[in-house]
N, C-alpha and C positions, 0 to 999 in steps of 0.2 A: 632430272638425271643426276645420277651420283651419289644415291639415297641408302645404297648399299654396296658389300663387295664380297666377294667371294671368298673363304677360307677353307684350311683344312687341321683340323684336329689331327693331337697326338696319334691316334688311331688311322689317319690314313682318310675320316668320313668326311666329305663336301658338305659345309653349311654357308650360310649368306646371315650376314650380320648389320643390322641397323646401321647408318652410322650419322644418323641425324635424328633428331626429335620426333616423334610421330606425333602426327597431325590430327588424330582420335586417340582418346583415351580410353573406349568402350570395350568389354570383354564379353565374350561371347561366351554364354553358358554351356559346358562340354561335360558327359556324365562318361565313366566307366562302368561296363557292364562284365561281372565274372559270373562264370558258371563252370564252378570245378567237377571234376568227377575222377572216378579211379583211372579210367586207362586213358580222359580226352579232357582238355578245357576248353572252354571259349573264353572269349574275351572280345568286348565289340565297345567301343566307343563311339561315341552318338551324339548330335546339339538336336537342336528342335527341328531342325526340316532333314540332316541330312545324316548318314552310316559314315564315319568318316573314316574307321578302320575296323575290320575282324579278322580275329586269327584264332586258327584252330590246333592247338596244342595237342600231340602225340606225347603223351607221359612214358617216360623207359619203366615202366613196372610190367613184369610176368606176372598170368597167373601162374600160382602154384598149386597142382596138386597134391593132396592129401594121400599119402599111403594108406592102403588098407591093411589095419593092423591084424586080421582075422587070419 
């Protein structure tokens, strides 16, 4: 008990902070995956068994049409 505590960042955000030694030193292999495009991204991060997060970006770009100069 009492391995960590709760804080809050300049910004207002809730995080939880170490406040003793950790007892494994092992780091878990974690990839980024992007895949841009003109009007959508994705983004999905992933380790070996599990999707840990995806998000799917609305980019602010219009088409524009072309006048017809005729």
């Amino acid at each position: 008990m009492g391995k960590a505590i709760g804080k809050f960042n300049k910004l207002g955000i809730f995080y939880v902070q170490l406040i003793t030694e950790s007892s494994n030193t092992k780091a878990q292999e974690i990839v980024i995956g992007l895949d841009p495009g003109k009007m959508f991204s994705g983004i999905a991060v992933q380790s070996n068994k599990y999707t840990l997060q995806m998000l799917h970006l609305v980019l602010p770009f219009k088409i524009c049409e072309i006048p017809n100069m005729e």
